[in-house]
C-alpha positions in Angstrom: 324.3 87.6 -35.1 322.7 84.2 -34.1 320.9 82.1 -37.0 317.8 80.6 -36.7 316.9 77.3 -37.5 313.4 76.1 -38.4 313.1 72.2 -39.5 316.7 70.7 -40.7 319.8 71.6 -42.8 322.0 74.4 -43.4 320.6 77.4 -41.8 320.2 80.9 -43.6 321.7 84.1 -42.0 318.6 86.9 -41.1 319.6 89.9 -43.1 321.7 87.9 -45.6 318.4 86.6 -47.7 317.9 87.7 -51.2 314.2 89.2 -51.6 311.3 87.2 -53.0 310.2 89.3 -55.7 307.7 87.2 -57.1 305.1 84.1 -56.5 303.7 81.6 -58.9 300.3 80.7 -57.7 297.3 78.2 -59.5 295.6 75.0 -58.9 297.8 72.5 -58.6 298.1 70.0 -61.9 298.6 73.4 -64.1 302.2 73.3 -64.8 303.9 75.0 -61.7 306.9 73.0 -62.3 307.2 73.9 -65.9 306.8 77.4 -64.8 309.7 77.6 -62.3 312.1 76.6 -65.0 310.7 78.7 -67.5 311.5 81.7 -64.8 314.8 80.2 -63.6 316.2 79.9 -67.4 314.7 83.9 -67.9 317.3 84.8 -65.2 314.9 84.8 -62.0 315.6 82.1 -59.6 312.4 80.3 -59.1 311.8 76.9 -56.5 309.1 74.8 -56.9 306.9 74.6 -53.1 310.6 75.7 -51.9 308.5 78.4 -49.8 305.2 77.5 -49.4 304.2 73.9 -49.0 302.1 72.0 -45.9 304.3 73.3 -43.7 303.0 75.6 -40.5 302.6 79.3 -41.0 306.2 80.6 -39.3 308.3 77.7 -41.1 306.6 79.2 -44.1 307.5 82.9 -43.3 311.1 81.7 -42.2 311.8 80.4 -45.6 310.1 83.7 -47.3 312.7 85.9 -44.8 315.5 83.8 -45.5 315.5 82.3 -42.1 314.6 79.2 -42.3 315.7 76.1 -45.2 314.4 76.4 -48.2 313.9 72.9 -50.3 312.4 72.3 -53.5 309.4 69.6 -53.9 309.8 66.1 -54.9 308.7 66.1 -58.4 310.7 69.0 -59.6 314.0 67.2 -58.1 312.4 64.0 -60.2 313.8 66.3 -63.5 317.4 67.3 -61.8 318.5 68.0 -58.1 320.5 71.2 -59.0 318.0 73.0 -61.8 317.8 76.0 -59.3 319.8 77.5 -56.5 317.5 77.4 -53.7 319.7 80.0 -51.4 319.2 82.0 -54.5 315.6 82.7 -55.0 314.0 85.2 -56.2 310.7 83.8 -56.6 308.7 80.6 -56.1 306.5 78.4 -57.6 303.4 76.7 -55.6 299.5 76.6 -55.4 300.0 76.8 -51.2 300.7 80.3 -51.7 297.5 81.2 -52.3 296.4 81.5 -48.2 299.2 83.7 -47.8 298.6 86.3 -50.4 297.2 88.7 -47.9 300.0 88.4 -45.5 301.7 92.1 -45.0 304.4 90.6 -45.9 303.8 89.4 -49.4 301.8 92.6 -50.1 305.1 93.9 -52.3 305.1 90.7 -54.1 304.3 90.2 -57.8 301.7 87.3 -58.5 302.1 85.2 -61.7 298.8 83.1 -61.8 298.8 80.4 -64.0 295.5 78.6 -65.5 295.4 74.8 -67.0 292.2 74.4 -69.0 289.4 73.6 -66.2 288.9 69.9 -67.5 292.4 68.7 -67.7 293.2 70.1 -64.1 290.1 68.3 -63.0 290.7 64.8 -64.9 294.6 65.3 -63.1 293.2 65.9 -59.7 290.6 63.0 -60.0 292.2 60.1 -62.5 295.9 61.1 -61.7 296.2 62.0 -58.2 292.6 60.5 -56.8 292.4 63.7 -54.9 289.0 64.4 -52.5 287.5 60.9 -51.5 290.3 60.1 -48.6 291.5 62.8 -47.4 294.9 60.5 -46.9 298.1 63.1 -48.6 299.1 66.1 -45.8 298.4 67.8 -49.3 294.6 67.0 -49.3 294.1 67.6 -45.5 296.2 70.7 -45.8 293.7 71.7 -48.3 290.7 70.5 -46.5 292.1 72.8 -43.3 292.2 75.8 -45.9 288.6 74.6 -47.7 286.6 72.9 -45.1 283.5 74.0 -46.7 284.7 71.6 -49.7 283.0 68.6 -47.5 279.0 70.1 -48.2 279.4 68.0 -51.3 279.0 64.2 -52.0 280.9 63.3 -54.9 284.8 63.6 -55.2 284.1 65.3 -59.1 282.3 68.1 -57.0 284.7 68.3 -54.7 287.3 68.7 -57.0 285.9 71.2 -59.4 284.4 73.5 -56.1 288.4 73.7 -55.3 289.0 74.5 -58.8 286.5 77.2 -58.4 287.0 78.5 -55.8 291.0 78.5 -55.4 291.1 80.8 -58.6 288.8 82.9 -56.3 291.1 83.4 -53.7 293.9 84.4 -56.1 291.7 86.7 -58.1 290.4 88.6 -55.1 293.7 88.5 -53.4 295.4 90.1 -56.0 292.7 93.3 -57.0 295.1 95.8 -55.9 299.1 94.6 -57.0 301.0 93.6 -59.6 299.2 90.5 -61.3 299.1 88.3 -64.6 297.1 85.9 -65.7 298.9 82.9 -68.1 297.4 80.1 -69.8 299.8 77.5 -69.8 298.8 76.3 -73.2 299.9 79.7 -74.8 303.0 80.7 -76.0 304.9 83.3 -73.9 303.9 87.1 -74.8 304.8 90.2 -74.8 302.8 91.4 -71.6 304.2 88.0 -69.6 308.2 88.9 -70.3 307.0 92.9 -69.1 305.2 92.0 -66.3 308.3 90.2 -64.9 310.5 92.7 -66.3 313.1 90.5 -68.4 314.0 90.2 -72.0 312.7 87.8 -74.4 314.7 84.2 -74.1 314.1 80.9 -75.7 312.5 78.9 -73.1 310.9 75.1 -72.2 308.2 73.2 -73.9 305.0 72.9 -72.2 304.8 69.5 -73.5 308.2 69.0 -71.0 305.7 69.8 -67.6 304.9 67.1 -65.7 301.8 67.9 -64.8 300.3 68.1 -68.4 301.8 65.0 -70.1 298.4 63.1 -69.2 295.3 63.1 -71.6 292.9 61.0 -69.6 289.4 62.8 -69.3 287.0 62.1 -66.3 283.9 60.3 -68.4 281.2 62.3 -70.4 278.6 60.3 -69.0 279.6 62.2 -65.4 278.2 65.9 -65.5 277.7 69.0 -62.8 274.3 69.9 -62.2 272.9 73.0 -60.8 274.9 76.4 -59.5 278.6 74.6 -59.3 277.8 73.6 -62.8 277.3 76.8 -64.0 279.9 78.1 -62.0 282.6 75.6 -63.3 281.2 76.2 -67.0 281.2 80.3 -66.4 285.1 80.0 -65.4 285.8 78.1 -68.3 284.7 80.2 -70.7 285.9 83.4 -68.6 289.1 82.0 -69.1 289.1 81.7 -72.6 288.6 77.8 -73.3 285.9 75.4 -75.1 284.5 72.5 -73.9 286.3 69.6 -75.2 284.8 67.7 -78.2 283.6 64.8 -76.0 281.2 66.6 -73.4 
């Protein structure tokens, strides 16, 4: 049996992979690292973007089959190298999954999508990351290549809250006929989350401990959304079961 090889390092064996049984999808800036640990200590192997990153379509569906190397992202290896054995995996943690959702062959595979209130995620993407005015990470034009109809508006805020929008679209209408849960990240872990994924009840992390929520800057009050993708931003707030913050 000859391996295959996609991009560098060890390669993985075809036929020899353990199965991917489950994907972590959300925004981005909603705790996807704190998640993957939370799995991995609940005894489910979970990578952070070890899958599904910027990388083309069939390096992506090498690493799902095993068949290519599998990695884990930069920030999570910022809180320990060897947190999770990536020839391991079960599942995966990463807000690039979300194009592939309709792939045959993740059509068997649980999603766990994860929510951030709607005005920390934005005030990450926009005071944190400076997402939307450059274009200049491979993460932003990877998104723009996904998104192109993001550019029909002016100002990086409505940039940034039209992917917010409409990202949580794609998952939602993605996943209308599979196994799927909805978490908030700022809620403790229930009942329904540790049956959906099938495991018993374990202590687990903080959320205070994910790096994506440790900041508490706010884009101002004085900058507001006007018109449909203002209502649409406000409606999927409250669908989701949050307030407006005391300073808007």
């Amino acid at each position: 049996m000859t391996s295959i090889l996609i991009g560098w390092g060890k390669p993985f064996l075809p036929g020899l992979n353990i199965l991917i049984n489950i994907v972590v999808v959300g925004t981005g800036r909603c705790g996807s690292v704190y998640m993957a640990k939370v799995l991995t200590g609940l005894g489910i192997p979970c990578g952070h973007e070890s899958i599904f990153d910027y990388a083309p379509g069939y390096t992506v569906m090498g690493r799902f089959h095993g068949r290519a190397r599998r990695t884990l992202s930069r920030v999570s290896q910022k809180e320990g190298k060897n947190w999770v054995d990536i020839e391991q995996l079960e599942a995966d943690s990463s807000y690039m999954a979300v194009p592939y959702l309709n792939q045959p062959w993740m059509q068997n595979v649980k999603v766990l999508h994860i929510v951030r209130h709607p005005i920390e995620v934005v005030s990450s993407f926009l005071l944190d990351l400076d997402y939307f005015k450059s274009y200049r990470t491979n993460y932003e034009k990877w998104i723009l290549y996904q998104l192109p109809s993001i550019e029909q508006f002016d100002t990086q805020l409505e940039r940034v809250c039209y992917y917010y929008i409409q990202w949580n679209k794609m998952i939602e209408t993605s996943c209308k006929d599979r196994p799927y849960f909805r978490h908030r990240v700022e809620d403790p872990l229930s009942d329904e989350f540790f049956k959906f994924l099938d495991v018993k009840p374990k202590p687990t992390y903080d959320n205070n401990k994910s790096n994506s929520m440790r900041k508490n800057r706010h884009f101002g009050a004085d900058i507001s959304l006007t018109g449909a993708l203002g209502d649409e931003f406000l409606d999927l707030i409250f669908r989701y079961g949050y307030v407006l913050p005391k300073f808007l």
